[in-house]
Each structure stands twice: as structure tokens, then as C-alpha cells.
N, C-alpha and C positions, 0 to 999 in steps of 0.2 A: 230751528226747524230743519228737519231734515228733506233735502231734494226729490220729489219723483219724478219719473219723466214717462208719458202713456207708448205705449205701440200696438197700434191696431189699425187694420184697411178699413174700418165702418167707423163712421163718423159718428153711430148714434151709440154703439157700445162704448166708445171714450168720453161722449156725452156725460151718457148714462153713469159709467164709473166715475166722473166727475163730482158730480150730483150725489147719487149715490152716498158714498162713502163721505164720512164725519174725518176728514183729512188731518186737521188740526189738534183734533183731541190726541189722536194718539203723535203728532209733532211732526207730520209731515204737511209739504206745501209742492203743489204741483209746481213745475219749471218751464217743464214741456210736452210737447205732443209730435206725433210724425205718423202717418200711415204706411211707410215701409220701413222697411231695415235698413237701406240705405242712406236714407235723409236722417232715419233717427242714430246713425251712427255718427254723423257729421256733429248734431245738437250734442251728444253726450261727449265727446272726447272736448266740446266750448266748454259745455255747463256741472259735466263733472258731477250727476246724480249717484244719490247713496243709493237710491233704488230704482228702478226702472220695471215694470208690467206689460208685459209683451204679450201678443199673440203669437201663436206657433205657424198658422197659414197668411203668408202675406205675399205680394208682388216683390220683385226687383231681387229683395234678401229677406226670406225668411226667419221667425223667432228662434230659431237654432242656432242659424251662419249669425245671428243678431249677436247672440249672445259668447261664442267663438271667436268674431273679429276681435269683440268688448275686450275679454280677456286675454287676447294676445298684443291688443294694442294699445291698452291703457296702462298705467303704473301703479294704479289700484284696484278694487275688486268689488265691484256696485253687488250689491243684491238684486233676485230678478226673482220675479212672480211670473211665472207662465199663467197663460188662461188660454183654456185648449177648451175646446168640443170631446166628447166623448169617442170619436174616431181617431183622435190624435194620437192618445194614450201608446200606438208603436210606436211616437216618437220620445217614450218618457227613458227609455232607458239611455239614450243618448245623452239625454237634457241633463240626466241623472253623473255623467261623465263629464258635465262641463261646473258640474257642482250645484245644478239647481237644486232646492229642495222643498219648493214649497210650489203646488198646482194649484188652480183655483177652474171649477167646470163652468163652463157657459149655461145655461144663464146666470149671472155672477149674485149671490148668496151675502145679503148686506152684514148677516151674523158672522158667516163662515170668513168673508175679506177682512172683519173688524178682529175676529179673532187671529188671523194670520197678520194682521198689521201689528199688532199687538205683540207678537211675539219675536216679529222680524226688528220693530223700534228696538226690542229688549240687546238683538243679537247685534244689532249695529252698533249702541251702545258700546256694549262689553267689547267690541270691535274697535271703536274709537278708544274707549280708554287705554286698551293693549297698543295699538298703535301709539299711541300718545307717550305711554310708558316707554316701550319701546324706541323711540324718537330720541326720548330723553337719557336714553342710555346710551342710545347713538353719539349723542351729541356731548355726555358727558365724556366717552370714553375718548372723544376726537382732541377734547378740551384737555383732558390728562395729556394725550402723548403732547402736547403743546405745552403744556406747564412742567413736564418733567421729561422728554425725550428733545432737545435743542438739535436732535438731528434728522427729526420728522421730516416729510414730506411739507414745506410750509405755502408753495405754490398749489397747492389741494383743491380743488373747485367744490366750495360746500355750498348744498342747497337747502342747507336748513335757516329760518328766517336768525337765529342767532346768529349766525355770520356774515347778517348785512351787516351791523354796526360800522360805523369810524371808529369806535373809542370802546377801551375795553377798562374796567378795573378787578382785584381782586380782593376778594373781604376774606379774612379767617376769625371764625367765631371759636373762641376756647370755653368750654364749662368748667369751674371752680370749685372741684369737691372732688372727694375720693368716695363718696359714697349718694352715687347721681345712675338716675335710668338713660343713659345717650340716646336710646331710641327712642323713648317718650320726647325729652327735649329733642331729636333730630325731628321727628313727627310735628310737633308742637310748632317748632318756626317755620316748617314748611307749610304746613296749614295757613300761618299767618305770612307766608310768602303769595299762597293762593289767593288771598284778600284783593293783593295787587293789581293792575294791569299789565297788558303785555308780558305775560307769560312766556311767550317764546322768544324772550331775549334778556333769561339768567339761565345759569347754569348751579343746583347746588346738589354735593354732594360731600362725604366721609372722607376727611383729608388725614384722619389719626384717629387714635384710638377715644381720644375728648376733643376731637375739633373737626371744624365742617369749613369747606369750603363754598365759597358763593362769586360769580363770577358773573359783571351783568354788563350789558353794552348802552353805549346812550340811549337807542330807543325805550330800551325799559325806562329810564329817568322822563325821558321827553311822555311817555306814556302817562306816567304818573302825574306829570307838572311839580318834578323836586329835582333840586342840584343834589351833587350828590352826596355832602354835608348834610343835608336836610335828611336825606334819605338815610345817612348809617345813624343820625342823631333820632330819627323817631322810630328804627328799629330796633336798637336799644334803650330805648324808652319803654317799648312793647314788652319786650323780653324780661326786662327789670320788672316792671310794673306790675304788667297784668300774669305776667307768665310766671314769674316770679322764678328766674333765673339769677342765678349770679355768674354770670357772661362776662369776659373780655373781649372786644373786636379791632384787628389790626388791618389798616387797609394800606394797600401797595399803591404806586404812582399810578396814574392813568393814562395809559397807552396806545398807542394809534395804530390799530389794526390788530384780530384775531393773532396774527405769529408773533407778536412782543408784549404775547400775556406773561411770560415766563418772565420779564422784567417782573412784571407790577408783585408778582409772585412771591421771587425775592424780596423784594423790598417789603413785604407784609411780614415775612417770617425776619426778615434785620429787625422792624419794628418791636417781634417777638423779644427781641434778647433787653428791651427796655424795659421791660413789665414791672421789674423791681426798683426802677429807678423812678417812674412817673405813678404819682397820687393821682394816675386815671388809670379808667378802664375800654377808654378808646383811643388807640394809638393810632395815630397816622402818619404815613410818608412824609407830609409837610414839618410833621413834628420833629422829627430825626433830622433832619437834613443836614445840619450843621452843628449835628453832635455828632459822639464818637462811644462807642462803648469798648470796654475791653476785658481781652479773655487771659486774665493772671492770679496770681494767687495771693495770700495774705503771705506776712511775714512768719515764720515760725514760731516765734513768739506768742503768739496770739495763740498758736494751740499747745504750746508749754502751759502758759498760764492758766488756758482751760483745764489742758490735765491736770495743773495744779491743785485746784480748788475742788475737781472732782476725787482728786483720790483723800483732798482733807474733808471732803462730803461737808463743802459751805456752800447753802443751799442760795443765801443772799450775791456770792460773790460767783456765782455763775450764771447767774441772772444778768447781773450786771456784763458780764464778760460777755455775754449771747449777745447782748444789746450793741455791746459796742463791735465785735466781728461784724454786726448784718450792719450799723451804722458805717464802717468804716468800708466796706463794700461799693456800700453806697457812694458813699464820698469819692469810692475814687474809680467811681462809675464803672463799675463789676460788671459785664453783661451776664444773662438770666444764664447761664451754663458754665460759668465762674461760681457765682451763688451755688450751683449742685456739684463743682468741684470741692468748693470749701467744706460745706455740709458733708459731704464725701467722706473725703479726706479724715474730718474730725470725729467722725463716726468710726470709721475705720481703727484709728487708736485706739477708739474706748472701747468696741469687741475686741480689737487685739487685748489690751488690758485685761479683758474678762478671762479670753481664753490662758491669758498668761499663771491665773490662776485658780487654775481647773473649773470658771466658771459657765455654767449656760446659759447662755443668750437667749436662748427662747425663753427664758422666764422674765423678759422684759414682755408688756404686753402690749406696749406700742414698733417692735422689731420690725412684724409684715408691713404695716404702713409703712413704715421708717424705710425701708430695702425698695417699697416699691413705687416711693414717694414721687418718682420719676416719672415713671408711666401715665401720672394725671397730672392735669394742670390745678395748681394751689395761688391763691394771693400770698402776700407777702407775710400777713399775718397770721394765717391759715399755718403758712410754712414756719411759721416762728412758734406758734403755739405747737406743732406736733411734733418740731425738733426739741423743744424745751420740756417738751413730757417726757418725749425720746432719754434725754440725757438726764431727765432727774430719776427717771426709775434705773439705768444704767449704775447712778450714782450710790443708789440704797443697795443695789444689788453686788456692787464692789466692798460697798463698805459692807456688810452682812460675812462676806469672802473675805478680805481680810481680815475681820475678826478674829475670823472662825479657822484661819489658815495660816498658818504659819510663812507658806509660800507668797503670800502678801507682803510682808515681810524682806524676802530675798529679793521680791520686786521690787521693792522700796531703794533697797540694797542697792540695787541693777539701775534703777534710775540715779542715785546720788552720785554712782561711779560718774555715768553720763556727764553728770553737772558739773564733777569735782575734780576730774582725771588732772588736770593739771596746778592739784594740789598735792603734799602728801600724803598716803593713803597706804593703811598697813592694815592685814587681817584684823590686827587685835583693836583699832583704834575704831575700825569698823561695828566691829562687836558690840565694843563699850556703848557706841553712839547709839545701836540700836536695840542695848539691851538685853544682849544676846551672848553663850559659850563660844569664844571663838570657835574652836575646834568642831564646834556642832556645826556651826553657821558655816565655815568651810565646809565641812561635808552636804549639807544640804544644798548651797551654792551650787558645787559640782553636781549634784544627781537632779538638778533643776535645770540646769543650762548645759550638762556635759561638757564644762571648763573649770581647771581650777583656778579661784578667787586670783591668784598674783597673776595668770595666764591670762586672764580675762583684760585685767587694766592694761597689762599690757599692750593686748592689742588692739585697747580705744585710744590709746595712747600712740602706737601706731597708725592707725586709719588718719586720725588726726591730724599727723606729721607730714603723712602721704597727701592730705587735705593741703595744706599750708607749704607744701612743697612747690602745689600744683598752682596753685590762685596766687599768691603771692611772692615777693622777692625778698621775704626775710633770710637772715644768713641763718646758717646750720646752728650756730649756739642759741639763735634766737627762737629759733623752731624747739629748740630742745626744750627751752626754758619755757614758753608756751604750752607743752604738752605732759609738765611735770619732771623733766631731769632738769637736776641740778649740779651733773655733771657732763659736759658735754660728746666726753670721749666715750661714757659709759652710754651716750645716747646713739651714738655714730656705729658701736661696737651689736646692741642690742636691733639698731635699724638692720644693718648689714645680714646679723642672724637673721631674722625674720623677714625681710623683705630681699634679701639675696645681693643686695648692690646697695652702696653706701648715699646717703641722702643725696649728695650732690651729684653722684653718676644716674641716681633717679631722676633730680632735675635736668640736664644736661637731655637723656633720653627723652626725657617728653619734649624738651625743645627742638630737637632734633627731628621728631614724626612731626611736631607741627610745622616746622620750617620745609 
């Protein structure tokens, strides 16, 4: 119900208006009464009326000066119904500057008041909810520079009821799909936030492009009668259930005091990086505590072998290979941005591959997903089944291009040097293996990679050298032999051309900048 509060010198017109008017229906309830403007300015600035009906002719302080102190000394902006005599009316243009807008003529009109009550309920309304809105944006954007500005103002004196709390926690809610309305789910659990109590002690907003923040003090909990277990357990309940989301929620420690929200923060978004490790979809601070995730990569091996089997397009031994990358992840507890390094990473090869020969990648029809896979939050499975389309249509698409290309072929080529460099390896032996005119297969080598075929090994055979120079302390024959010579002076002679300085003045130099 909203407050009125009467002002008028006759006792029988405030009666009267009392009586009168059907107060309740339209949601107002009288507070108070005063015959001057004085006394009633004292009741209004205690009882804080959304509306207030004053007479314009009074003793002490007239319904004008009534209405002038109102607005210069309060922090908010009551609505005011004049009720003037028909003489009053020179003083409408004044009233009219202090923002009145609504008159009501002496003898008071029980149609005309019910209709002006009617309409002023309406604007109060719309008043409070802007306010309210409003508030809330106040208070979310106080809560950001606190969650993400650690060099805010944290001695701040707030006077919004969210900042009585002792104790603060923070939720991040993630949605599980690449093809989801955020607004509708944002709308959705905010709705079923409004169910709650104690509204003005959460905070929730847009933390990313698929996740929403939720930031709530003990009073909301005490409000409710839930721990706060209870509380993240039956709002993912909702959300699963009724709402039929598929939601992740990570909650950060609980913190004591407004300015060490930016802890509990952190630790929701660490919880983040478990996502692939734990068979849940609520992670909590307590859960982590005394675990460790980490941010490194698989061996290379792991995506030789993939290569492998995609370019012999076996459809069975990639399946298995995908299973065992994202198991072995696991095992040696991958955090969730290792998982989109590796995914990365092995994607990466296979458009290299493509474009190696002359293939287009957009005729893969899982690519946009696959590129932008990033940008939305996926389960585990989600992300297994849309990388495993990813690489099987990559793989039909390779083998079609190698068929069909000769240049497949030289690829082929170009990887076995890779494998082989420290075997022997001759144009013609090359050929034979794959098939091929020698003399053609050089020439096509060269106008594919713009190196010729002996230039080429040579210088895997070098990088190599420069490799095993650098990492380890085998002597120079043993390096040689490693990298395919079989004679060591001819390796010393070949290093020297091509890298300018002789293996061991190479080593010597590096140990020297490091020392």
C-alpha cells in the first residue's frame, strides 16, 4: 500500500476526504494528517509519504512553501495533489514549477479524486519500478568495479541494503550449448530469482557472453531459511528441471565483507578450469581446494598419430585416438584452457594439411562451430562429439584431395622426409616408394615448396642438428649420425656451409649467451 499523508487547516475537509475516498482499492492508506505546513513537514521527512494532498491556503507554511521545502529537503520525490478553491488558480503556475500536475477544486469530486488516484497509483508505480531498476544497476555497477577494479575506492560508504551483509559469495552460472537464447535463459532465472526473498541483498548480472553472474550476502540466505548449499542445490534443481536448462554453476569461497568479493570471484572462475575434470555440474571452492589443475600440453605424439590415421582416412583408429587425447587430458588433470589448447593446436594441422593441398576448408560443414567453439560454454561431451564430426568431415575432405591431387602426394613426400631424415634418402629411392617418375616428382617437389628435393632434406637434417646441439651434449659424430650422415667430416663441412660456423663453435656460442 502506498502512504498518503492529508494537509489542510479544516478539520472537516480532511474528515471529509478521509471518508470520502475508497483509499484501499486503488492501494493507498492514509499515514498522516497536519493542518499546517509546518507540522506537516516535520510528519513527512519521519514517515516518508509517496503521496501527500495539500491545501494551497494554510497558516504558519503554506501548500506551495509545503511543497518547495518537500523537494529541497528530501532525497526523494512524493507526489502532491493540490486541492485549491477556485481563487487559488494565480497560484497554479508556480505549483506548476515545482512539478505539480495534478488539481483537485473544492468541493472535492468523489469521481474526479478516484480518477486522479487512479492514475497517480499508475505513475508511482512506473516510478518505483524505474527507481528499483535503477538501484539495481547502481549497485550492480558498484559490485563490478569491486569484482574486477582491486584498486577501487573500498572504504566507499554504501547506502544500499546489499551492503549491510557480513558475508559475501559469488555464483557464475554457464549455459551449455552453442545454439541457446542467453536472454530468454538470463530472463528465466531472474524470474525465478524474483520468487525469493530478500531481494535487495543479490546482485545478478552478464559476466560473458554464455555466463551470468550472481552475487548474494547472508541476509538473502537468513531471508530465505537456506545454507548456502541448499540454496546453489535447489537452484539448480530449478533450472535443470523445470526450466530445462543445461547449466553449469561454480561458486567461489565466502567472504567477509563487500571489498573481498573479488576473492570469492577468483575462485569461481579457478573452479571454472575443472569443468572437464569433474562428472558434475556444480563445482565448488570446497571441491578444489586441494587439488591442482594444470595448463600444458600433450606430447607430440599424440598428434603425429592423429595425423596418421587421418591422412590413411581410418575412420575406427581416430575415434579411438580422440578418446584417448581427451582421456589422457584428463588423467593428468588438463585444466579447461589446456583442453582448448590441445583442440587448438590439432585443428590447426588438419586446416594446415588442407590448405597444403589446395584444399577449402569451408567445405567442412562443422568449421564455424569448430573456430568458434570458444566463445560458448560446451560439456565435455558436447565438445567431443563436435570435435569428432569436426575431424571426420576434415578427414573425407583430405582424402577426396588426395585422390584427386597429385600434390597429396608430395605431402606425403614432405611428411616421410620428416619421419625419415635420419635415414638414407635419395630422389630416386623416394620415387620408387611412392610410385612416382623421379624427375617429375622433383620437379613438382620444387614448384610446391619452392626447394629442391636434396636442398630440402638437407635442411631438416640441419634444423635437427642445430636441435641436438642445443638440448643435449652428444659429440659432433654422434649428432651427425643422428641426423643421417654417415660421414662425419662431410657433416662438419655441410653444417659450416649452411649454418656459417662449425657444430661445436655453434655449441660453444650458445653456452657462452647462456653463461
Amino acid at each position: 500500500m502506498y502512504k498518503v499523508y492529508l494537509v489542510d487547516d479544516d478539520v472537516y475537509v480532511r474528515k471529509g476526504i478521509k471518508t470520502l475516498i475508497d483509499w484501499e482499492t486503488y492501494g493507498f492508506s492514509i499515514c498522516g494528517e497536519a493542518d499546517n505546513g509546518e507540522d506537516a513537514l516535520a510528519d513527512i521527512k519521519q514517515l516518508q509519504p509517496e503521496l501527500i494532498l495539500t491545501d494551497i491556503r494554510m497558516p504558519v507554511l503554506d501548500g506551495l512553501d509545503l511543497i518547495k521545502c518537500t523537494k529541497e529537503s528530501l532525497t526523494y520525490s512524493p507526489y502532491f495533489i493540490v486541492i485549491s478553491g477556485y481563487t487559488d488558480f494565480k497560484y497554479a503556475q508556480r505549483a506548476l514549477r515545482y512539478g505539480v500536475k495534478d488539481f483537485i477544486l473544492k468541493p472535492v469530486d468523489q469521481e474526479e479524486i478516484h480518477q486522479t488516484l487512479d492514475r497517480v497509483a499508475n505513475a508511482i508505480q512506473k516510478d518505483s519500478e524505474s527507481r528499483h531498476i535503477q538501484d539495481k544497476i547502481e549497485v550492480m555497477t558498484e559490485v563490478k568495479k569491486i569484482l574486477f577494479d582491486e584498486s577501487c575506492n573500498k572504504n566507499k560508504n554504501y547506502h544500499h541494503p546489499f551492503f549491510s551483509g557480513e558475508t559475501y559469495t559469488f555464483v557464475k552460472a554457464e549455459f551449455n550449448s552453442m545454439d541457446i537464447d542467453y536472454q530468454s535463459c538470463f530472463t528465466a532465472i531472474e524470474k525465478e530469482l524474483l520468487t525469493l526473498k530478500g531481494q535487495e541483498h543479490y546482485v545478478w548480472f552478464e559476466d560473458n557472453v554464455n555466463c551470468f553472474g550472481l552475487v548474494i550476502n547472508n541476509h538473502f540466505l537468513k531471508a530465505n531459511n537456506l545454507t548456502f548449499r541448499q540454496f546453489l542445490t535447489q537452484q539448480y534443481n530449478i533450472y535443470t528441471t523445470q526450466l530445462n536448462l543445461d547449466i553449469n554453476l561454480y561458486s567461489g569461497n565466502t567472504v567477509d565483507g563487500i571489498e573481498s568479493i573479488s576473492m570469492s570471484y577468483k575462485a569461481a572462475k579457478k573452479c571454472v578450469q575443472f569443468k572437464y575434470l569433474f562428472n558434475k555440474q556444480i563445482i565448488t571452492n570446497e571441491m578444489i581446494e586441494d587439488k591442482d589443475v594444470y595448463f600444458i600440453d600433450l606430447d607430440q605424439s599424440y598428434y603425429d598419430d592423429m595425423l596418421e590415421f587421418i591422412e590413411e582416412n581410418n575412420q575406427k583408429k581416430i575415434e579411438e585416438q580422440l578418446v584417448k587425447m581427451i582421456e589422457t587430458c584428463q588423467e593428468m588433470n588438463f585444466a579447461k584452457d589446456a583442453f582448448r589448447t590441445v583442440i587448438n593446436r590439432l585443428n590447426h594441422k588438419i586446416l594446415k594439411s588442407i590448405k597444403e593441398v589446395d584444399g577449402n576448408e569451408q567445405e567442412i560443414s562443422t568449421l564455424k562451430e569448430m573456430l568458434e567453439w570458444e566463445e560458448f560454454s560446451l560439456t565435455l561431451d558436447q565438445l567431443t562429439d563436435l570435435w569428432l564430426q569436426f575431424i571426420k568431415e576434415a578427414t573425407m575432405l583430405l582424402a577426396n584431395l588426395n585422390q584427386n591431387n597429385m600434390k597429396g602426394t608430395i605431402y606425403q613426400i614432405k611428411k616421410y622426409i620428416h619421419s625419415h631424415f635420419d635415414q638414407p634418402i635419395t630422389l630416386k629411392s623416394i620415387a620408387n616408394k611412392f610410385y612416382m617418375n623421379p624427375v617429375y616428382m622433383g620437379q613438382l617437389f620444387k614448384k610446391t615448396y619452392g626447394i629442391y628435393f636434396k636442398d630440402y632434406i638437407l635442411s631438416v637434417r640441419m634444423d635437427e642438428a642445430k636441435k641436438l646441439l642445443r638440448k643435449t651434449d652428444l659429440k659432433v659424430y654422434e649428432v651427425a649420425e643422428k641426423v643421417g650422415f654417415t660421414n662425419p667430416d662431410y657433416f662438419v663441412t655441410q653444417f659450416e656451409k649452411n649454418v656459417g660456423t662449425t657444430p661445436s663453435q655453434y655449441r660453444k656460442k650458445l653456452m657462452e649467451q647462456i653463461s
